[in-house]
N, C-alpha and C positions, 0 to 999 in steps of 0.2 A: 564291562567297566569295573573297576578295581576300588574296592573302598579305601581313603584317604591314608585308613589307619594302615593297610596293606604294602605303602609304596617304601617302608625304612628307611621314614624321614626322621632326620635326629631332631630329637626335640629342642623347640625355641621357643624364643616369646612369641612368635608368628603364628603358631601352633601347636603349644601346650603351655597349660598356666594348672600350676600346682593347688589342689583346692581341700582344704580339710572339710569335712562335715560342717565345721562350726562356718568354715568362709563359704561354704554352698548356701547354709540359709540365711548369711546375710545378707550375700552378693543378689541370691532369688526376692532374697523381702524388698530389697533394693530397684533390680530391675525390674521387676513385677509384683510392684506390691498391692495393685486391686486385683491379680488375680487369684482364682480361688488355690488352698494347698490343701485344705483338709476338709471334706463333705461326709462327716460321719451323722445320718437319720437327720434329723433338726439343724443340727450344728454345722455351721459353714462357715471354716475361716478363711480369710485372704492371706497372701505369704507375705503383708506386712504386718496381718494382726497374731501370725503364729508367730514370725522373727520376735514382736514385740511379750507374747507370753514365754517365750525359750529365755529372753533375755532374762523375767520378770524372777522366775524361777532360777535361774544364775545368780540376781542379785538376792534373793531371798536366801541361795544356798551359803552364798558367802558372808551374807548378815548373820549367817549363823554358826562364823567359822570355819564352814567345810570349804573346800579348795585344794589345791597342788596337794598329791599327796592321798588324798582320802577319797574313799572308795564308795559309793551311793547303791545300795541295791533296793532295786526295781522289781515289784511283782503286781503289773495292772493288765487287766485283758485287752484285747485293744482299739484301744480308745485314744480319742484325742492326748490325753496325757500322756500317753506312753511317746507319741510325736515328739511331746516337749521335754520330756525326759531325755529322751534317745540327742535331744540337742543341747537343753538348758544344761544338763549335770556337766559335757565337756566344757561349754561357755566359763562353767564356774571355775574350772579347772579341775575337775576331778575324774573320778572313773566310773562307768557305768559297768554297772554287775545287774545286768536281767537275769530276773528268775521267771523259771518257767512255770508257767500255774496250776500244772499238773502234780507237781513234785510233793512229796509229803514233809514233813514238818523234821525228820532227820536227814534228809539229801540235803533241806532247804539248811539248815545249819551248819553241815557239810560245808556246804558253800559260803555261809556270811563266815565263817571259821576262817576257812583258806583263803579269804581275799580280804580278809580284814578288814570287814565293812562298820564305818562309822554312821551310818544311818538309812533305814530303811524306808522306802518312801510303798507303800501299798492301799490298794484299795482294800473299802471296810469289806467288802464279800472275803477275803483270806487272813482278817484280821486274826482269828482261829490258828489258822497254822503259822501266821508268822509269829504270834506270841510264844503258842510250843518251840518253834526250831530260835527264838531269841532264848529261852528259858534253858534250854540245850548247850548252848554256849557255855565256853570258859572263859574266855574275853567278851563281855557285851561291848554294845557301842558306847563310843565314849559320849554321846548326846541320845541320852534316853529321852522317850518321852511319845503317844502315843495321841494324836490329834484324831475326831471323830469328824472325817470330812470325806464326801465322797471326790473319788478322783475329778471329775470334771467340773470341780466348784473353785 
């Protein structure tokens, strides 16, 4: 037997619906929203309490400005936030720039340099190098400012 995707059926509403990342976890928080999405040690969310944090973090990004246009760089290990990161930052309309947490503190500038990132979102463990590769810059972000909170609070 031949899988569906196999048979070069042209696509239709019968059989393909167009989904961004942002319409997947609404549509998920939607359809299944007591069921689990995220089981990291303790922490257990359902995909209406992550749809409802991805939002929480969208409205927070745009209360603060950021939107179409501006670019978010991400450096957290992973963990529940980086979930809501990878959803909330498009929600708001912006772009997400993951950094990798290996990187030292001049790659990592490298990168907020060339993607011209207007704000950093990391956890306290690499507060360290991301000060150095913020320090590195010749454009900093246009919304400085350095909150002492762990990612999952």
């Amino acid at each position: 037997m031949t899988s569906i995707y196999d048979q070069d059926l042209e696509p239709s509403s019968a059989n393909y619906a167009v989904q961004s990342p942002v319409d997947f976890i609404e549509r998920t928080a939607s359809v299944y929203p007591d069921h689990p999405s995220i089981i990291h040690g303790a922490v257990q969310y359902t995909w209406a309490e992550t749809g409802r944090r991805c939002r929480r973090l969208a409205s927070a990004l745009n209360g603060r400005g950021i939107g179409r246009g501006d670019t978010v760089a991400v450096m957290l290990p992973n963990i529940p936030a980086m979930v809501e990161c990878h959803f909330g930052i498009p929600m708001a309309g912006a772009v997400l720039n993951a950094l990798n947490v290996r990187l030292d503190a001049p790659a990592i500038a490298y990168m907020l340099e060339h993607s011209e990132v207007s704000v950093v979102i990391a956890d306290r463990e690499y507060s360290d190098v991301i000060r150095d590769a913020v320090e590195r810059l010749e454009r900093k972000p246009e919304r400085p400012g350095i909150r002492r909170r762990r990612a999952g609070e």
